[in-house]
Backbone bond lengths (Angstrom), bond angles and torsions (degrees), N, CA, C in turn:
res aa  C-N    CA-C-N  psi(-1)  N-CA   C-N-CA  omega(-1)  CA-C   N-CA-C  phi
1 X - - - 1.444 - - 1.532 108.86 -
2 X 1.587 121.00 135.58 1.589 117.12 -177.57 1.371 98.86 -90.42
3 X 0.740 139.94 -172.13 1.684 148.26 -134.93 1.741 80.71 -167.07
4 X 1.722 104.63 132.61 1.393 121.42 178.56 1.758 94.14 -77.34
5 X 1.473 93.57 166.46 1.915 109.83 165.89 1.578 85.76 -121.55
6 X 1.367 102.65 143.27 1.858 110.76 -171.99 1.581 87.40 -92.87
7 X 1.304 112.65 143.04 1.689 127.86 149.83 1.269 122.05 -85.02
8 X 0.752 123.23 -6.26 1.657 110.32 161.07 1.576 99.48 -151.92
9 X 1.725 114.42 179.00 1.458 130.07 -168.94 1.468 93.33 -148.37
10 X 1.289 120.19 134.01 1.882 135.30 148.43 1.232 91.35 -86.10
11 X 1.382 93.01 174.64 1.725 117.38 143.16 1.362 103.17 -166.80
12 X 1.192 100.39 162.66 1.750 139.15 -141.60 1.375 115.49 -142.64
13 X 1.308 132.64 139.03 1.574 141.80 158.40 1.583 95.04 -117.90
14 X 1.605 82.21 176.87 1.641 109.63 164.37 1.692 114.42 166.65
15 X 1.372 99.21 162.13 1.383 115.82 164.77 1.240 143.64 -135.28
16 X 1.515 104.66 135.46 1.832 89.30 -158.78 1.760 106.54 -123.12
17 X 1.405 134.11 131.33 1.396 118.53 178.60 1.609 94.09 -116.60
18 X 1.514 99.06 136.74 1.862 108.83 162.69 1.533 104.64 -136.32
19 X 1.701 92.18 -174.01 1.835 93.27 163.47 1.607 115.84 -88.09
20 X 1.660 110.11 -5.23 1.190 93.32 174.26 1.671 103.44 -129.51
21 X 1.570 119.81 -178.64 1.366 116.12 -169.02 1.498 106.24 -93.46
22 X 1.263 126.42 -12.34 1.674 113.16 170.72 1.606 104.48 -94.48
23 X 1.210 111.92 18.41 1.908 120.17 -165.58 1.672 86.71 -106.74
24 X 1.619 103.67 -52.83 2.084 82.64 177.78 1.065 117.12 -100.06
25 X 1.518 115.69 0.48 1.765 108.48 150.55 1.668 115.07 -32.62
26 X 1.729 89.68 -72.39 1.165 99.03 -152.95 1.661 109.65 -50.97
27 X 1.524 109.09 -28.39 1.410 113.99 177.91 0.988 136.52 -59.09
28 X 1.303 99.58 -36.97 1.482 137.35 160.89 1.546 107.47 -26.12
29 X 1.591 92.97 -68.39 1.803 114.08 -156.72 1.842 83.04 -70.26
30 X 1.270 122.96 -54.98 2.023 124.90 178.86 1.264 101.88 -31.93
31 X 1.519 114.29 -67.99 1.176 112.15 177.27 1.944 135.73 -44.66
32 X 1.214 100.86 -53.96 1.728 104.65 155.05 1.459 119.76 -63.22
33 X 1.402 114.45 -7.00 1.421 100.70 -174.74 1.341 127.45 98.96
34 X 1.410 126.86 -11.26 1.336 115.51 -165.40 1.626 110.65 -149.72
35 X 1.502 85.59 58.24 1.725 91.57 -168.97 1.772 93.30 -114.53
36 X 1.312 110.08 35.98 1.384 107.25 179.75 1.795 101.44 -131.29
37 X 1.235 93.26 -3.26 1.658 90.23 168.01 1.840 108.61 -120.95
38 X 1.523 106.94 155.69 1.558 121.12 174.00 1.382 116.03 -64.78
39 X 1.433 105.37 88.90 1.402 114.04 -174.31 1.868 121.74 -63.78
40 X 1.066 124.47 118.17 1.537 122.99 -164.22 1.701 106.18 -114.97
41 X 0.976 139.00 82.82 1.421 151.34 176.57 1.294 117.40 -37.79
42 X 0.884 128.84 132.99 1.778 133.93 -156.68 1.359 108.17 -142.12
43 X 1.325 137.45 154.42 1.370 129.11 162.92 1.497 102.79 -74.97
44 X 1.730 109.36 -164.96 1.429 101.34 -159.49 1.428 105.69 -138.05
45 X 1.413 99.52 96.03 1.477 126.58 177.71 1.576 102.00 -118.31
46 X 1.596 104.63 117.14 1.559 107.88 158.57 1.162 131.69 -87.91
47 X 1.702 115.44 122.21 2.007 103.76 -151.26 1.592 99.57 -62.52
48 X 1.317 120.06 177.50 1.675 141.88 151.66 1.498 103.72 -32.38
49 X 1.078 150.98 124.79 1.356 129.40 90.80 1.666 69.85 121.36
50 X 1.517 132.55 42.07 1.466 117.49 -162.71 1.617 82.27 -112.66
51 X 1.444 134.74 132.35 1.416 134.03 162.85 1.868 108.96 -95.73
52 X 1.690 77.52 131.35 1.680 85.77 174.18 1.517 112.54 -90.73
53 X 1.490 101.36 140.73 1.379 115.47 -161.93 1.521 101.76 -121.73
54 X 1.538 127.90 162.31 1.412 136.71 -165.10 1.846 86.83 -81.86
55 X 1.575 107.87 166.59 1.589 115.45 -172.07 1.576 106.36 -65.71
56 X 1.374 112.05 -26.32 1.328 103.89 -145.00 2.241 95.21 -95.30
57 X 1.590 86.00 -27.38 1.851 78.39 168.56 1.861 99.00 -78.69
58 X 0.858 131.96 1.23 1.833 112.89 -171.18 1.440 85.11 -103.08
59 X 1.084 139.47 -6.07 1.584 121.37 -161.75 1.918 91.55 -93.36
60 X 1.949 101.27 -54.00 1.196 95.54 176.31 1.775 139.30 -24.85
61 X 1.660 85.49 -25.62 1.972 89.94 -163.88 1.687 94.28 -98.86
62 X 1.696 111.22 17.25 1.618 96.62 -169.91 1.498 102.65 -136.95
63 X 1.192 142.90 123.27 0.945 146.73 133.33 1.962 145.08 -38.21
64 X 1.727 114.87 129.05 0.980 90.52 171.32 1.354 140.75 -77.12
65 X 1.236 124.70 141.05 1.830 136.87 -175.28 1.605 101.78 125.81
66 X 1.586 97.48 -24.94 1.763 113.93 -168.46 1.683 96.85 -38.78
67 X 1.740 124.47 126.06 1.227 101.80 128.52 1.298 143.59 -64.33
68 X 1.294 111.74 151.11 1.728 116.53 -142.35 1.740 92.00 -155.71
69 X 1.880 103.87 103.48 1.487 110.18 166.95 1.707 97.95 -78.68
70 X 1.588 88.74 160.47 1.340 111.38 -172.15 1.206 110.86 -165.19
71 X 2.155 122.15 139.99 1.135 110.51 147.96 1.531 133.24 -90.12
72 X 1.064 130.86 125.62 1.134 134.04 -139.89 2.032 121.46 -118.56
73 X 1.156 109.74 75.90 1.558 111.41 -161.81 2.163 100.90 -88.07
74 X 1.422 106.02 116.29 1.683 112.32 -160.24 1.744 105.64 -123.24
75 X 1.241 122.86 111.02 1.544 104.25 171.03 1.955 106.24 -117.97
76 X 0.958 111.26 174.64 1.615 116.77 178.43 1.505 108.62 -159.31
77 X 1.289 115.00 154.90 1.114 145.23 -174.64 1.057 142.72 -166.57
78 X 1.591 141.18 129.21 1.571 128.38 -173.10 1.251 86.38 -128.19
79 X 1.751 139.93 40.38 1.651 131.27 173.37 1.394 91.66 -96.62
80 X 1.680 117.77 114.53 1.533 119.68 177.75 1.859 112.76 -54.38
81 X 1.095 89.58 138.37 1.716 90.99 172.95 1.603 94.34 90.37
82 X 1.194 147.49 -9.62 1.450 132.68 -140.30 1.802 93.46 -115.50
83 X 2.023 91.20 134.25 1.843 90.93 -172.82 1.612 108.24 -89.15
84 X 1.278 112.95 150.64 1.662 100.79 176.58 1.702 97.80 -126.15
85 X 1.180 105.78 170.55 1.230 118.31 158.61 1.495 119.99 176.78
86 X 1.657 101.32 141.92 1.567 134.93 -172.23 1.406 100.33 -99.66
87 X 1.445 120.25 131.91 1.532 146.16 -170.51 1.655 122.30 -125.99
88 X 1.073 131.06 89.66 1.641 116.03 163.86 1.471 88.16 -104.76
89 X 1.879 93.03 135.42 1.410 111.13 167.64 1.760 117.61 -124.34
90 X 1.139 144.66 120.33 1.288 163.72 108.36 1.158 106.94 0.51
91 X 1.821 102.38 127.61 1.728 108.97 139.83 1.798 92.09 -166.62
92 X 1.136 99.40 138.67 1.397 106.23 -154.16 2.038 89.81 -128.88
93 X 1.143 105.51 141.32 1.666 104.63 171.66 1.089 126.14 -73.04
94 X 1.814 120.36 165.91 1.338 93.95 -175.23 1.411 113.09 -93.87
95 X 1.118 92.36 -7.58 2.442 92.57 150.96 0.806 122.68 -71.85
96 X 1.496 117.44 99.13 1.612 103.85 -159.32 1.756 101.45 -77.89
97 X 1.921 127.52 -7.67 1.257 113.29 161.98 1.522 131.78 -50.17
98 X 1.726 102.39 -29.91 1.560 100.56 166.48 1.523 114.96 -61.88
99 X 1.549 121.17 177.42 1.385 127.64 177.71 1.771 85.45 -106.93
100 X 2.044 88.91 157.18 1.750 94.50 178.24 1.701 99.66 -106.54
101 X 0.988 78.74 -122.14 1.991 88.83 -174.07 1.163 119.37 -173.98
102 X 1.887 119.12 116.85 1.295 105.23 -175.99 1.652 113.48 -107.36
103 X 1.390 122.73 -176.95 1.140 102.55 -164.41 1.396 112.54 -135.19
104 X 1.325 147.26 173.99 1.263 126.93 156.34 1.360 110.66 -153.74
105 X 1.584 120.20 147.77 1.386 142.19 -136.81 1.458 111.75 -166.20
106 X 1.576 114.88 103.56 1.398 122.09 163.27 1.094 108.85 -106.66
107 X 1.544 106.34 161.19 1.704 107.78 -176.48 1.343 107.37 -164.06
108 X 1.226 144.96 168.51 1.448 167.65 -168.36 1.930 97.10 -122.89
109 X 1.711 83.58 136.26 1.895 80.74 160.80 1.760 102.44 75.47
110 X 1.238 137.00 -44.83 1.129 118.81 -166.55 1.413 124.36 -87.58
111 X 1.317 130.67 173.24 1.303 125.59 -145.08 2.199 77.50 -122.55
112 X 1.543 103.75 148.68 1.474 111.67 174.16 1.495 118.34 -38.39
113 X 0.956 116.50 -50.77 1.780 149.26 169.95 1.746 97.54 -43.58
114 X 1.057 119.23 -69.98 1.374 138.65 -169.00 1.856 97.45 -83.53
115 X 0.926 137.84 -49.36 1.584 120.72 169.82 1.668 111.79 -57.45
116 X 1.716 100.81 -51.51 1.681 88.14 172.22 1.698 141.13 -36.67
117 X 1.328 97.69 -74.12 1.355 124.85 156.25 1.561 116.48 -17.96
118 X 1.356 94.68 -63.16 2.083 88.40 172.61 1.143 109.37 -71.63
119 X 1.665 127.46 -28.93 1.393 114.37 -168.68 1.702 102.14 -89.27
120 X 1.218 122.54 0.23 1.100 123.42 175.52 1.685 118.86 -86.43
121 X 1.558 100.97 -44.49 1.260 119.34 161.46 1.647 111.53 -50.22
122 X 1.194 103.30 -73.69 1.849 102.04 173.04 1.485 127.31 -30.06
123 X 1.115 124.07 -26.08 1.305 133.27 -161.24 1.606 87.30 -108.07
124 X 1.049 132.90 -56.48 1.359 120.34 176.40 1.652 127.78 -60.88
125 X 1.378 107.84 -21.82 1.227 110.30 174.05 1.658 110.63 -71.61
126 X 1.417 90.17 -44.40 1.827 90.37 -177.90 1.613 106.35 -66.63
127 X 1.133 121.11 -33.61 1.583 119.73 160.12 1.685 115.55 -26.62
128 X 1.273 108.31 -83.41 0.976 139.72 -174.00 1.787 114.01 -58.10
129 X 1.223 107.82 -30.01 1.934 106.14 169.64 1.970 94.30 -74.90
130 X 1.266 91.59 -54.22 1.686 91.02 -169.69 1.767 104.31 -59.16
131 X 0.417 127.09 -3.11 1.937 134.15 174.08 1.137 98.86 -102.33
132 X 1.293 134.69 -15.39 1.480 129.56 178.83 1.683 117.09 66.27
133 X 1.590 110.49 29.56 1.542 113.92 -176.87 1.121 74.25 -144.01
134 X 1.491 155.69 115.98 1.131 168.65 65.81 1.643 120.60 -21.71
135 X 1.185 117.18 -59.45 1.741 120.15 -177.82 1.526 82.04 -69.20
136 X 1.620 163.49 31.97 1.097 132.62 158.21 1.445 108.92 -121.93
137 X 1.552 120.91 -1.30 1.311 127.45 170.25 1.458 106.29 -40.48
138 X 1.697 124.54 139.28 1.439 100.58 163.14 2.150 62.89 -173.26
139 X 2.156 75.17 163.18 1.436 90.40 -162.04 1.713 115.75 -96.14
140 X 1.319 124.13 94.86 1.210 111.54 -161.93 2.062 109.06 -66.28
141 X 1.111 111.89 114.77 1.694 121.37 179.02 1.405 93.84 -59.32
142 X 1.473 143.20 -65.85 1.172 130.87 -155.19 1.330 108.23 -53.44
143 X 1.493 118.01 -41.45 1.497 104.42 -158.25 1.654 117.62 -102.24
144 X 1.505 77.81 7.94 1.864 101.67 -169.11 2.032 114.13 52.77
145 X 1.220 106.75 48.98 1.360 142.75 -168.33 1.476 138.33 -98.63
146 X 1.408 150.46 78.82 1.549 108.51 178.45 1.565 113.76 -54.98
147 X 1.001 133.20 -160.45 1.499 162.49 174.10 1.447 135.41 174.11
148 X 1.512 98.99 127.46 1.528 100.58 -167.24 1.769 88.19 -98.97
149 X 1.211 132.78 145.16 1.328 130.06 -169.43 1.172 120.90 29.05
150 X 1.923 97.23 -113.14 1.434 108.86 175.70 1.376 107.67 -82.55
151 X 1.507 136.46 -8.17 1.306 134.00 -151.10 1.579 110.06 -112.50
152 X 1.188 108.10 156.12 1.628 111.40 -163.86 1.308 94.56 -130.82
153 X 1.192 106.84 148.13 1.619 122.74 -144.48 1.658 86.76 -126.72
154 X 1.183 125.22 111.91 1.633 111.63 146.47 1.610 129.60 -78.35
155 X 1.981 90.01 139.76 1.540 76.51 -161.29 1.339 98.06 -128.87
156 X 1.169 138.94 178.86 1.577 137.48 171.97 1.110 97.71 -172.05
157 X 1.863 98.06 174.08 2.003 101.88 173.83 1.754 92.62 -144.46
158 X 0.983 97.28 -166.01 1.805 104.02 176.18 1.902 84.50 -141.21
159 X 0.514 107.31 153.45 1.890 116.61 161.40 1.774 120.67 -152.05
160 X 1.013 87.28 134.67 1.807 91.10 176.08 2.068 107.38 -134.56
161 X 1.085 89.35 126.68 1.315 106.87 -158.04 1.981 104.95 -127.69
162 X 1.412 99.02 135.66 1.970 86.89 -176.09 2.091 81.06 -167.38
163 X 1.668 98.11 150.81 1.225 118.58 152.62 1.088 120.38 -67.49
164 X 1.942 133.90 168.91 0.665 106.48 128.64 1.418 123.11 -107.82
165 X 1.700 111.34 167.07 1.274 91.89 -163.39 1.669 97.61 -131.69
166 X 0.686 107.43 38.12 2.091 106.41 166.61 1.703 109.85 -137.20
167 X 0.964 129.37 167.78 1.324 119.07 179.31 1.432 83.84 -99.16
168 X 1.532 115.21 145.63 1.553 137.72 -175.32 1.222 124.65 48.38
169 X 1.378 111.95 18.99 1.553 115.95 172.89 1.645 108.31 -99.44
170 X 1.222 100.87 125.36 1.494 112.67 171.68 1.698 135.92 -61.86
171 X 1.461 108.05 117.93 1.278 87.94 -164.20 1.798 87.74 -136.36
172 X 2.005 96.84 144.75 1.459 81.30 -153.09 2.068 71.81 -133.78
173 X 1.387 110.20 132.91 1.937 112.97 156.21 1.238 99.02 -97.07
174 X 1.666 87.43 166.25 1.425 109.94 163.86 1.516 115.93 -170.70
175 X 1.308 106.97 161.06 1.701 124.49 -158.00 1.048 100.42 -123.59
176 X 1.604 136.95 144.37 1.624 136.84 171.20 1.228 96.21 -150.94
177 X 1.340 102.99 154.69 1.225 139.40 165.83 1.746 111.91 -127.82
178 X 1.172 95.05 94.48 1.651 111.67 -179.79 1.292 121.58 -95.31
179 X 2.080 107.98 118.64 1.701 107.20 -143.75 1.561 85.91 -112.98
180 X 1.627 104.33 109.48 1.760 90.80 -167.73 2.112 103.58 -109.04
181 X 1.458 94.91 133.15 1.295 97.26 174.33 1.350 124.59 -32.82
């Protein structure tokens, strides 16, 4: 059997709180939207020439029960007061025939802003080793940009970020990158 290359990518957050931890998973996934399809976890390669599309056109091309690859960034917690956050980060070449790289990043303590950013960074670094110009990554401020030389890298993140806020209530984010046939 050949294995599809997806044409386009969404992405999605969410947040889910229960008394138990597969209770705000699952809410989690309600909350992003896509807890009605068989989620299949993938590493994080962005195909060639794949256009990212808003959630609500990628859902159209998918059905529920559908298996449905995905990169998939998940954190949880029931420590009251305690910050979490789930990261997929993007950086795609500016050939768009090459493949990019997506990324994913949970963390404790960090602020949405501050989970992005690394997971944005991450994905560009792995860009940039696989291009074999890595020592030339650097972050252009004007254009709010990485850049590998002459080339400009698009980059983005999704982040979903939440307290928790009850003592022993479960609270679980999450980040996707949804790779739809």
């Amino acid at each position: 059997m050949m294995g599809f290359v997806p044409t386009k990518v969404f992405f999605t957050k969410g947040v889910g709180r229960h008394e138990s931890r597969l209770g705000s998973f699952e809410r989690a996934l309600r909350d992003a939207g896509i807890a009605q399809f068989n989620l299949v976890e993938v590493s994080s390669i962005f195909p060639p020439n794949a256009r990212i599309v808003d959630k609500e056109e990628g859902i159209k091309h998918l059905r529920p029960g559908q298996i449905v690859f995905v990169v998939l960034a998940r954190n949880s917690s029931n420590e009251y007061n305690r910050m979490i956050s789930a990261s997929i980060g993007l950086a795609v070449p500016k050939d768009r025939n090459l493949y990019g790289y997506l990324s994913e990043h949970h963390s404790f303590g960090e602020t949405e802003e501050e989970a992005g950013a690394y997971a944005e960074n991450l994905a560009a670094e792995m860009l940039s080793s696989t291009l074999g110009i890595g020592h030339h990554l650097v972050w252009d401020e004007s254009l709010e940009t990485w850049r590998l030389d002459d080339r400009i890298l698009m980059t983005m993140n999704v982040t979903s970020t939440a307290v928790v806020r009850k003592p022993g209530e479960w609270t679980t984010v999450v980040a996707a990158a949804v790779l739809v046939p």
